[in-house]
Phi, psi and omega in degrees: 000144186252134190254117163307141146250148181296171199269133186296159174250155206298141184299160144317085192309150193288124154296154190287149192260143189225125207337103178262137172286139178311343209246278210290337113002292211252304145334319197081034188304323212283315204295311201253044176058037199228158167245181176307328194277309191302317178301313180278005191275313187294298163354282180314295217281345152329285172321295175310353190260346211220333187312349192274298207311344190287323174287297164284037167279313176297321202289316160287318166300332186281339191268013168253148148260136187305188158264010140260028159088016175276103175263165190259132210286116167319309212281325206268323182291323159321277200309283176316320159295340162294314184300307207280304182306348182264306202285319185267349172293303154314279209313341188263311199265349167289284219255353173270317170051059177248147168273103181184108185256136177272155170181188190303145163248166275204145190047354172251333193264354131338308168289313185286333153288318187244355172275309154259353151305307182307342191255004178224186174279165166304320173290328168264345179292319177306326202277335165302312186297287181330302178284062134281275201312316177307308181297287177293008174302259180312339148303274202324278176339314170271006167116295170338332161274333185259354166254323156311340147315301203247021165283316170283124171297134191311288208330310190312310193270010143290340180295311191299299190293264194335281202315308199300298182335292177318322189303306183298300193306319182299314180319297229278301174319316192274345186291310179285029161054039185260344159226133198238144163312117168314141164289154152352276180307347200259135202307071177194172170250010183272108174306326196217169193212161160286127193035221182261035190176027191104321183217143175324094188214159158108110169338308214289304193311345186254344166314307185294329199270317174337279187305303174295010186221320185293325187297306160323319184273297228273309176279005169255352174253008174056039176295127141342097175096023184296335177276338192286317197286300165268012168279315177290338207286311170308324159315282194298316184304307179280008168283324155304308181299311143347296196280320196251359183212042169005062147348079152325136180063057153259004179060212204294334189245163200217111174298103129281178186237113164311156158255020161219125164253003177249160167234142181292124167286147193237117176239046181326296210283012189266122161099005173277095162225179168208118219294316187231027162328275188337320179304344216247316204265333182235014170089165172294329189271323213286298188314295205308316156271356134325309188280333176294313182321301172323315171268316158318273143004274138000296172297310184265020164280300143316313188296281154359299180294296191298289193299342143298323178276328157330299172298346178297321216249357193053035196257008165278121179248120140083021123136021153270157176254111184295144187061039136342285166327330192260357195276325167285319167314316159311296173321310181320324214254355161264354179282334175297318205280335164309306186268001162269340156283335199080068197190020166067163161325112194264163178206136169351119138293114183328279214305003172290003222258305183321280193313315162312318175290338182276329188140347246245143202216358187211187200305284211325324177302318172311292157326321148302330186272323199264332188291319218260345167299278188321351188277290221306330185296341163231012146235077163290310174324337182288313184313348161246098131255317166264077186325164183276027195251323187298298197264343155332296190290003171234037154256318170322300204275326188284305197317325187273312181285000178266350180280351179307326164311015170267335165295358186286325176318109179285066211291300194322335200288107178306307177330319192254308203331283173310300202317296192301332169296290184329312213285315184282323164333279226300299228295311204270001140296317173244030166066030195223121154303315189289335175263016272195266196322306162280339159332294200299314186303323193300295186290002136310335181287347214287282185306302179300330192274299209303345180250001177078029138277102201267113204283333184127169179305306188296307184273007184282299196300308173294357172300296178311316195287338170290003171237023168307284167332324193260006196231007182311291190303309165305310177325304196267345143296346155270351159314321185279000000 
């Protein structure tokens, strides 16, 4: 007798395998948990958080004059500062492919207006930020920066990634006028205040409060695109509010609807420079701390920035960042691209911290951010549209999410304890990363020798040169 088997049942199909785009492809989107739609939402809103900058950039630069009394065309410093912020911003998501957007950066472009213009020509100050970018150019490249990179101890670059946090948010109060600077004059010891007088008044301040309770609720309820979301819903109210009671104190942007929306871009300022002028109109040792300034300042600012938002974007192992190298180069290479458009030194920017916040895990958001700069070069007008009372809040709210880094802190540790204090301290009281970094640094070499730990050559040597930095002016005056 013969036994039939039964007949096998039929496979099951195969799911369908699905599909990657050359653009997620080439990003990694997927790998790092993100989609195309997030990236690009994390972009926009970069750009809107940093999007100021098109504006003030020109106001400090335009507002120096050289040592022949030549000042610089408002319309070539827009234009130059949209370009140099678009080409290095592409140029961070082609080759680094970090959500980390470049522009002029704040307060370095302070040195170059009102500390070296005045003793050189423009051509020669640009030519100084260019061998800046050249010098640090030639770190990255030999390596030498990214092990003074991973030579600081995690505590440390948590301390930093905290200290910024604190930074972006006091930026975000004072730019939206919820805290203001004691006048000079006024009899007291108290530095800062609540609005201008103490107490809260005034449309902008309430556009910020709007904006800063709407942003709060929507990223604690994990709404999607909640920072992108309450810049605008903060936009159209103060264009509205504007539009109907003309509003006073809005500071560099006055929410309006323009009335022209393309501008012709003026590329006056591009490639005029002269490298090495400056030795000669302001002599050798002064050009020489100017170059140091530059580079110090320029390096460890950045160095900051990446590794905190990088870890923020979790794109850190072991408090390393992968493809660091190529990422300091890139970086190197806007201070260059800075003084060759005429628009000071670009660097990394706090405000990628927004876009991050938004979602945003690869290059493709830098490309999105470096696009809408390039837009910006014919609708600058659009760029006042959105006042900082708007784009305020959300430096507040990521600066609260970067504070979350404190548990990461070994507080039992004696070694860190004071370092990691100076370091969150120092930066956002005196408005500096760089000074955050060597504050922290010193006293950490300090407590290690003083405890018979001997910390290495390398973080002993930056110890010294930060305190080269911090004693630069005493230094050149006895030189001098």
């Amino acid at each position: 007798m013969t036994q039939t088997r039964p007949e096998a049942p039929p496979e099951a199909p195969l799911p369908p395998v699905p599909r990657i785009s050359a653009v997620d492809r080439f990003f990694a989107v997927r790998r790092r948990g993100s989609t195309v739609g997030r990236e690009v939402r994390g972009g926009v809103t970069t750009f809107v958080a940093m999007a100021y900058i098109v504006l003030l950039n020109p106001l400090i630069l335009g507002a120096s004059a050289d040592i022949t009394g030549a000042r610089l065309s408002t319309a070539a410093i827009t234009t130059a500062t949209a370009l140099a912020a678009a080409v290095m911003t592409v140029l961070m998501g082609v080759v680094g492919n970090v959500p980390l957007a470049l522009a002029a950066g704040l307060g370095i472009n302070g040195i170059v207006a009102f500390q070296m213009a005045p003793t050189m020509t423009w051509a020669q100050a640009f030519g100084l930020v260019v061998l800046e970018g050249v010098c640090i150019v030639l770190m990255a490249v030999s390596g030498v920066r990214e092990r003074i990179m991973n030579a600081i101890p995690m505590a440390l670059k948590t301390a930093i990634t905290v200290g910024i946090g604190l930074y972006i948010a006091l930026v975000g109060l004072v730019s939206a006028g919820f805290v203001t600077r004691m006048p000079d004059a006024a009899n007291t010891t108290v530095p800062m205040r609540l609005g201008m007088d103490g107490h809260l008044s005034g449309w902008p301040v309430v556009v910020f409060c709007v904006g800063l309770l709407l942003m709060t609720v929507l990223t604690a309820r994990k709404v999607p695109g909640a920072v992108l979301i309450s810049i605008g819903v903060a936009t159209v109210l103060a264009i509205v509010v504007n539009a109907l009671f003309e509003v006073p104190g809005w500071g560099l942007v006055e929410p309006t609807v323009p009335d022209n929306l393309v501008a012709a871009p003026d590329f006056a300022l591009f490639g005029d420079v002269d490298l090495f002028g400056g030795f000669v109109s302001a002599g050798p040792i002064a050009a020489t701390v100017f170059l140091f300034t530059l580079v110090l300042s320029g390096f460890f600012d950045a160095m900051g920035t990446i590794t905190s938002v990088s870890d923020e974007a979790g794109l850190s192992r072991n408090g390393k960042v992968p493809g660091m190298g190529r990422i300091l180069v890139v970086d190197g290479a806007g201070a260059v691209m800075g003084g060759v458009s005429g628009s000071s030194p670009n660097t990394v920017f706090l405000e990628s911290a927004a876009g991050v916040g938004e979602g945003a895990r690869t290059g493709l958001a830098s490309v999105v951010t470096g696009a809408l700069f390039a837009a910006t070069l014919l609708f600058t007008p659009l760029a006042a549209v959105v006042p900082a009372q708007a784009a305020a809040p959300a430096l507040v709210v990521i600066g609260g999410m970067m504070m979350a880094q404190c548990r990461k802190i070994p507080w039992q540790d004696t070694d860190f304890v004071i370092p990691v204090f100076l370091t969150i301290a120092v930066i956002p009281f005196t408005y500096s990363i760089t000074n955050g970094i060597g504050a922290g640094l010193i006293s950490y070499v300090l407590i290690r020798i003083c405890k018979g730990s001997w910390p290495g050559w390398l973080l002993t040597s930056l110890a010294a040169v930060f305190a080269v930095y911090f004693g630069v002016t005493g230094i050149e005056h006895l030189l001098t």
